[in-house]
N, CA, C and O of each residue as an XYZ file, in Angstrom:
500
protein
N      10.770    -18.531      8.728
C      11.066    -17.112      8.845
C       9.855    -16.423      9.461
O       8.736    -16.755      9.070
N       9.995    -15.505     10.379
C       9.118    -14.790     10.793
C       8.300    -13.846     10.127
O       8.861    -13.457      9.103
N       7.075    -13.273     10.328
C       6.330    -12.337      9.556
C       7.478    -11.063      9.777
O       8.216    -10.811      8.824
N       7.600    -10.338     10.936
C       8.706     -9.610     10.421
C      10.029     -9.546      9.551
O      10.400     -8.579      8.886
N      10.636    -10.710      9.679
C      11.633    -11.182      8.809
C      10.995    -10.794      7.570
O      11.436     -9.892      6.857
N       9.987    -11.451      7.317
C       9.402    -11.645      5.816
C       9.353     -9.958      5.274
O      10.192     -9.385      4.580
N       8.560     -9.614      5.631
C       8.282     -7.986      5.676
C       9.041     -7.484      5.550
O       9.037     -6.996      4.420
N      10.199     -7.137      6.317
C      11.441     -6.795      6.307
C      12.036     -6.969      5.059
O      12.145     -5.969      4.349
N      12.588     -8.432      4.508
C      12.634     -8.517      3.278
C      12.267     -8.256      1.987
O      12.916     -8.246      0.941
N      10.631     -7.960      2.341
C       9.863     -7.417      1.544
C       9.872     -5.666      0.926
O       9.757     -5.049     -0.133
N      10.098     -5.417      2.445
C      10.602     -3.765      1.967
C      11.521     -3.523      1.382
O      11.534     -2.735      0.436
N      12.523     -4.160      1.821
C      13.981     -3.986      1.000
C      14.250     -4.246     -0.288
O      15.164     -3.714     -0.919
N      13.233     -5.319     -0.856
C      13.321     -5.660     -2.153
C      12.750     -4.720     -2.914
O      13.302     -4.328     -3.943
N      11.492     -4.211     -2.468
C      10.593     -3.594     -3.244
C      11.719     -2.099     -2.945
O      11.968     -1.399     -3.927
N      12.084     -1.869     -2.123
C      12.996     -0.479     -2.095
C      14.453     -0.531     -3.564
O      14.861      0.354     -4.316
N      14.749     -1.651     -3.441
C      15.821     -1.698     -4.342
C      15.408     -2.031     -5.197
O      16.376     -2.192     -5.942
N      14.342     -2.354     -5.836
C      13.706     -2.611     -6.975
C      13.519     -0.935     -7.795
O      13.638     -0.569     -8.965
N      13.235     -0.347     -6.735
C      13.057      1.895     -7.520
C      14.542      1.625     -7.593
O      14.571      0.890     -8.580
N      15.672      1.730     -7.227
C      16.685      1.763     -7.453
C      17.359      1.312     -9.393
O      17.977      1.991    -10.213
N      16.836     -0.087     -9.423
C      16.819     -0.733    -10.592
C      16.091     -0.190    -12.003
O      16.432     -0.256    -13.184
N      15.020      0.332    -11.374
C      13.891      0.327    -12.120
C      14.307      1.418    -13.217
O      14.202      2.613    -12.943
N      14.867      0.911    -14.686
C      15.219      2.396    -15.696
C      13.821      3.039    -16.019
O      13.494      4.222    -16.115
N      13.196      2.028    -16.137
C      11.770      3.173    -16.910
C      11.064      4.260    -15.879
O      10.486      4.058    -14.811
N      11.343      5.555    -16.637
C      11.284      6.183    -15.610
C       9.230      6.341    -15.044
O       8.898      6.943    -14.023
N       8.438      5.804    -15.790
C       6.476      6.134    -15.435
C       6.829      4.835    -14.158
O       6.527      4.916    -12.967
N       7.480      3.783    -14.783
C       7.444      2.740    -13.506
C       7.803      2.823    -12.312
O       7.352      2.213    -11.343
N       8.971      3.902    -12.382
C       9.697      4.108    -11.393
C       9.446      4.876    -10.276
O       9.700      4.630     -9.097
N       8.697      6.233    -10.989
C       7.621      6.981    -10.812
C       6.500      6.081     -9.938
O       6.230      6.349     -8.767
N       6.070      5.299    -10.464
C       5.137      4.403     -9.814
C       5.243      3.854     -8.352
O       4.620      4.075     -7.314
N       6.423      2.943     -8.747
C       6.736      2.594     -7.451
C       7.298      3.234     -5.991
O       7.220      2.849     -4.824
N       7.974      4.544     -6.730
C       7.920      5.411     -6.008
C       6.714      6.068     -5.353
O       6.685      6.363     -4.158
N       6.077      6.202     -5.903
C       4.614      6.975     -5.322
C       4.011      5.530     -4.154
O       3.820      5.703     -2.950
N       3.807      4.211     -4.863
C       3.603      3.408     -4.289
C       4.029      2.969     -2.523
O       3.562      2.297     -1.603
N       5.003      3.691     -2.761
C       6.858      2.615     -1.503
C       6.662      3.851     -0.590
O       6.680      3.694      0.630
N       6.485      5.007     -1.109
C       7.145      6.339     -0.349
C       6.162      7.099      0.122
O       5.343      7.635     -0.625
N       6.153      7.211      1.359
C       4.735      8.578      1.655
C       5.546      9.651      0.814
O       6.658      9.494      0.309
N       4.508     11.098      0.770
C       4.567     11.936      0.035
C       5.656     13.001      0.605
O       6.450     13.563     -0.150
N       5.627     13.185      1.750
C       6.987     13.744      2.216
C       8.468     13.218      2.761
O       9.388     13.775      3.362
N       8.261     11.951      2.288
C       9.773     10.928      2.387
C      10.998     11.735      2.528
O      11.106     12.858      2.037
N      12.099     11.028      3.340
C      13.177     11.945      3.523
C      14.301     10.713      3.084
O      14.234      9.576      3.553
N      15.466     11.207      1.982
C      16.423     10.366      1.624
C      17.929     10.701      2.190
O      18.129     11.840      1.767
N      18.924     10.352      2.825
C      19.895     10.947      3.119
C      21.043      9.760      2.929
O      20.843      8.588      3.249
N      22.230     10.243      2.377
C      23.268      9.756      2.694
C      24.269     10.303      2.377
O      24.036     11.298      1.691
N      26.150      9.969      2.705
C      26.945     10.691      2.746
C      27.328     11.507      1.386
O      28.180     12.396      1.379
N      26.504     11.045      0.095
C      27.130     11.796     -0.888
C      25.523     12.272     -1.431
O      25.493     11.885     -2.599
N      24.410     12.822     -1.162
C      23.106     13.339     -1.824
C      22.155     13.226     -1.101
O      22.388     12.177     -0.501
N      21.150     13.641     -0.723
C      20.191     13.498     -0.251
C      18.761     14.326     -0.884
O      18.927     15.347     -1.552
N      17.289     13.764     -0.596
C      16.422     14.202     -1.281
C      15.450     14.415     -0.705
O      15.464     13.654      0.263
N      13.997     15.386     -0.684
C      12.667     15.009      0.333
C      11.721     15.032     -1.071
O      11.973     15.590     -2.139
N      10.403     14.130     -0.640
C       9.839     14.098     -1.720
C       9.617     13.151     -2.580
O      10.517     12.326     -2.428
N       8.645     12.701     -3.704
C       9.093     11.864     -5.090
C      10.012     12.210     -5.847
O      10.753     11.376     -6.367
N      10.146     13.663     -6.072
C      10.606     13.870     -7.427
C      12.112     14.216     -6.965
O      13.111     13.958     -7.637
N      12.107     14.635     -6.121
C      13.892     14.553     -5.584
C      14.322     13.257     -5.607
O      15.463     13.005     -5.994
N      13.429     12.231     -5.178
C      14.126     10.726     -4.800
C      14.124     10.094     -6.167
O      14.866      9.138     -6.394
N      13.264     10.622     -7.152
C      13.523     10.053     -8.043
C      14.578     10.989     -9.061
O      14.606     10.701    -10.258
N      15.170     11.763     -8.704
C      16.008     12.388     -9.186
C      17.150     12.027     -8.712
O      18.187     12.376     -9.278
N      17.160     11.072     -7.308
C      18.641     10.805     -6.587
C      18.670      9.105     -7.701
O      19.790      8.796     -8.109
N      17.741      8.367     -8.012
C      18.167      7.481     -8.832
C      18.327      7.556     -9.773
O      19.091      6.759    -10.318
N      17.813      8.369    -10.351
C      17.813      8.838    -12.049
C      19.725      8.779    -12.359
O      20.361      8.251    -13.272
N      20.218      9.649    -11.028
C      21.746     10.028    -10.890
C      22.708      8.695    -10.762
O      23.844      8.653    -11.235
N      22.157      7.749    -10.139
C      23.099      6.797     -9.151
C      22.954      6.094    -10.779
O      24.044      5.938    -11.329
N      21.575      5.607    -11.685
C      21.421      5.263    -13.256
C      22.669      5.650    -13.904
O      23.615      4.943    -14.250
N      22.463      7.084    -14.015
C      23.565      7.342    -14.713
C      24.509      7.727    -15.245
O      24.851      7.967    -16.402
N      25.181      7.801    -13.686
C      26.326      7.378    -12.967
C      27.201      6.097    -13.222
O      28.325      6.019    -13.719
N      26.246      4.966    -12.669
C      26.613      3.561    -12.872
C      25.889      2.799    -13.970
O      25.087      2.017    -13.458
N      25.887      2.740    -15.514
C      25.190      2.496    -16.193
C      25.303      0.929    -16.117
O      26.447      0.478    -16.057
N      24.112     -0.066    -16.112
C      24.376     -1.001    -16.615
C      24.590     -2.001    -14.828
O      24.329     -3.201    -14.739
N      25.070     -1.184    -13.681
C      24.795     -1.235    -12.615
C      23.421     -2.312    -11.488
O      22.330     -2.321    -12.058
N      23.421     -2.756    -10.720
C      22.598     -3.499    -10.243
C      22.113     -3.686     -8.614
O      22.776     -4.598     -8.121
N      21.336     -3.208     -7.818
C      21.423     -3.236     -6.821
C      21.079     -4.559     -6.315
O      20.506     -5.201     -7.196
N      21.239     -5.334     -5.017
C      21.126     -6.535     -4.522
C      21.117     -6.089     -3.064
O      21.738     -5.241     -2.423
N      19.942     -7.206     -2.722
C      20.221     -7.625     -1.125
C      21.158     -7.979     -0.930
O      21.604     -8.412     -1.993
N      22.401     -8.189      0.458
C      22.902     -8.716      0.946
C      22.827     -8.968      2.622
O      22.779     -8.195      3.578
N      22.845    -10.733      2.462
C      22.201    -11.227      3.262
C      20.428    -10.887      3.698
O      19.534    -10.828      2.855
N      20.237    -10.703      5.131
C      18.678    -10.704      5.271
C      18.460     -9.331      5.863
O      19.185     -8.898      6.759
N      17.528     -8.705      5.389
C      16.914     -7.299      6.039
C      16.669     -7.935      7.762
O      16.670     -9.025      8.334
N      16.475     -6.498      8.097
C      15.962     -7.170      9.982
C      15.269     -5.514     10.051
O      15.599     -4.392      9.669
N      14.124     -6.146     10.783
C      13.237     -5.340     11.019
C      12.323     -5.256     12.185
O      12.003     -6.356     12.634
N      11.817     -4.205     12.793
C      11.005     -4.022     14.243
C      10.591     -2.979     14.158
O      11.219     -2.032     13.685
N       8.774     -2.904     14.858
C       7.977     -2.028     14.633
C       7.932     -1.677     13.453
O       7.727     -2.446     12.513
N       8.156     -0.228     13.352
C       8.525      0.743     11.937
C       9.860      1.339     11.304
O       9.948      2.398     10.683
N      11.281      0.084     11.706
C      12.207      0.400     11.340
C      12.524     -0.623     10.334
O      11.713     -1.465      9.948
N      13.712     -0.517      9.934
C      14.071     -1.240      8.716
C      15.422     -1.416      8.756
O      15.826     -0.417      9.352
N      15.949     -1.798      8.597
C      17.917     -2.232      8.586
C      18.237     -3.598      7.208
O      18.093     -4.820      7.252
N      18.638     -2.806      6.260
C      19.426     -4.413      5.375
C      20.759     -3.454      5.048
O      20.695     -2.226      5.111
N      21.995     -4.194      4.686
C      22.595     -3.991      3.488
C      22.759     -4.471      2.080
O      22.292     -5.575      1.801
N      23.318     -3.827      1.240
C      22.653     -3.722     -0.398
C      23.983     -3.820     -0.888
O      24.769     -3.224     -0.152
N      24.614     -4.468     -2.066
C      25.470     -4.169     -2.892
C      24.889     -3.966     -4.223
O      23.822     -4.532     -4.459
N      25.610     -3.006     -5.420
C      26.243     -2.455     -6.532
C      27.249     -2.363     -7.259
O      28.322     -1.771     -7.136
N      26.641     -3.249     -8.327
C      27.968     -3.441     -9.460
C      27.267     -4.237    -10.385
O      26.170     -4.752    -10.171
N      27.984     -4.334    -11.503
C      27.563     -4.883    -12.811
C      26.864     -5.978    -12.640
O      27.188     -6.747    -11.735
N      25.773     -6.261    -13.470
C      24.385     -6.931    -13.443
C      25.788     -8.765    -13.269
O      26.968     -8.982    -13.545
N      25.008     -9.305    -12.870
C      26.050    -10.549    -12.903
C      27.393    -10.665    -12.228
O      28.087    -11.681    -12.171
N      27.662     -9.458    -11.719
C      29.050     -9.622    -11.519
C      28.930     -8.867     -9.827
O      27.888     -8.420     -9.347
N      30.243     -8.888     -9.167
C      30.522     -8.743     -8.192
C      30.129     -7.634     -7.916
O      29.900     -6.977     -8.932
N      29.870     -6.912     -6.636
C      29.208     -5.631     -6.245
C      30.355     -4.797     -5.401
O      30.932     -5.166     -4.378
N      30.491     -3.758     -6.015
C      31.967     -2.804     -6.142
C      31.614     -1.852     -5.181
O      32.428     -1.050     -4.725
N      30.461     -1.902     -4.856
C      29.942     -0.825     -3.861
C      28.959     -1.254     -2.769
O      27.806     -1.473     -3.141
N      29.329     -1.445     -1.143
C      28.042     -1.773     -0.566
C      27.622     -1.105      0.544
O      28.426     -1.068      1.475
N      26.257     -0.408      0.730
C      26.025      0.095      2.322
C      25.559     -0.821      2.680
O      25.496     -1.985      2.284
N      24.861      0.237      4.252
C      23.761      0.069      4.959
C      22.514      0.987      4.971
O      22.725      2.072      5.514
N      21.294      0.799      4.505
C      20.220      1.409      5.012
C      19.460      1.471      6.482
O      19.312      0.439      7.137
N      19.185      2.222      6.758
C      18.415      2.201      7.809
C      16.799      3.397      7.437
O      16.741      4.604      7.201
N      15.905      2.515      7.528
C      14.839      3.181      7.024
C      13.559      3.136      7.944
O      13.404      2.107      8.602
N      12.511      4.267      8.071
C      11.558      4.002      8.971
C      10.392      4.484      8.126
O      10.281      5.359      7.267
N       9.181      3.202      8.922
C       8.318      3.066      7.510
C       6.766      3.786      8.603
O       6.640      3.718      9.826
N       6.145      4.196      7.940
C       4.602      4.577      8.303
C       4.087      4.045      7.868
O       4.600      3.548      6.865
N       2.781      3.690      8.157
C       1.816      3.016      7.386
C       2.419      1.807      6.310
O       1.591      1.504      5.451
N       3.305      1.309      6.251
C       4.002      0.549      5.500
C       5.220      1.169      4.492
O       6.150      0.555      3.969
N       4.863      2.664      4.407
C       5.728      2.910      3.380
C       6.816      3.433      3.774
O       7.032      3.039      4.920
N       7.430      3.961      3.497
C       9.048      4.534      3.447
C       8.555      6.094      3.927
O       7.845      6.878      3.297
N       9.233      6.280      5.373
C       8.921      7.874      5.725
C      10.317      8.459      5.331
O      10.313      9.469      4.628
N      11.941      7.720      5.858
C      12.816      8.229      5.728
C      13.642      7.018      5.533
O      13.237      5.908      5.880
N      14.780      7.215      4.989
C      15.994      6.384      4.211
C      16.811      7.004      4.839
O      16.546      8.203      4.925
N      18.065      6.552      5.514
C      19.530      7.077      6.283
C      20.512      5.879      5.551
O      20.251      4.721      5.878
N      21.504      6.075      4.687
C      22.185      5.440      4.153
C      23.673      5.553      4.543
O      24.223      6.609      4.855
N      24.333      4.190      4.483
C      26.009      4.643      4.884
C      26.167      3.531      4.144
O      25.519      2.487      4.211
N      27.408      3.916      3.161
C      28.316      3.575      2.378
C      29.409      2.606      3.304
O      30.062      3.008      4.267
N      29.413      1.384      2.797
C      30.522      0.331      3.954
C      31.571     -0.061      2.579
O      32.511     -0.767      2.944
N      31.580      0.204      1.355
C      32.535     -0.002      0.470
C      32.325      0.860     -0.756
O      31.439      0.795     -1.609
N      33.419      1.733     -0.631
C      33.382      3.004     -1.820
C      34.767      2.560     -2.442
O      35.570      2.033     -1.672
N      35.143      2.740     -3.874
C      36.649      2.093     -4.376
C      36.900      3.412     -4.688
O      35.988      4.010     -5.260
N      37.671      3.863     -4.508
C      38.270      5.602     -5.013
C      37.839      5.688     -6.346
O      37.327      6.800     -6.474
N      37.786      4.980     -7.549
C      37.431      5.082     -8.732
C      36.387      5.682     -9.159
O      36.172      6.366    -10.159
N      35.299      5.110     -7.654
C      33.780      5.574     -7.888
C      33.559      7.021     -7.385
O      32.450      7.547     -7.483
């Protein structure tokens, strides 16, 4: 695998890892860690600028979907300072009921902006 590949992968994990993350000082953390300070979050149902908005857009998606799990699917792909994976959501162990696409562009390594699209919504959700 290539250093970009790798990287690539690397962001995405560590991105869906704040997603996961219930405790909220950790989450906090990694957020501050992942995200420059004026980060921009968008997608078709919320969007946020900031830590404390973005950590207010997971706090929601928590609990919303309690008990919930985010996952890679397949391999991130990445160039320069962009970012592209898709992610599924759904019960820890079990099949993922919900999946986008991110598209994210990073500065200095971290997360400047998040553009999200939803590729499986079930009317339920």
């Amino acid at each position: 695998m290539t250093d970009a590949l790798t990287n690539a992968n690397t962001s995405a994990e560590r991105y869906l890892a704040i997603w996961n993350e219930t405790d909220a000082t950790r989450r906090r953390a990694l957020i501050a860690a992942s995200w420059t300070e004026a980060a921009t979050y968008i997608d078709p149902l919320m969007r946020g600028k900031g830590h404390e908005q973005i950590n207010s857009l997971v706090e929601a998606v928590q609990n919303r979907f309690p008990g919930f799990r985010f996952e890679l699917i397949g391999t991130a792909d990445g160039y320069g300072n962009n970012l592209r994976f898709s992610w599924g959501l759904g019960p820890e162990n079990g099949e993922a009921l919900i999946k986008g696409t991110d598209f994210a562009e990073l500065e200095d390594g971290k997360l400047k902006s998040v553009r999200g699209f939803i590729d499986q919504l079930p009317e339920a959700a």
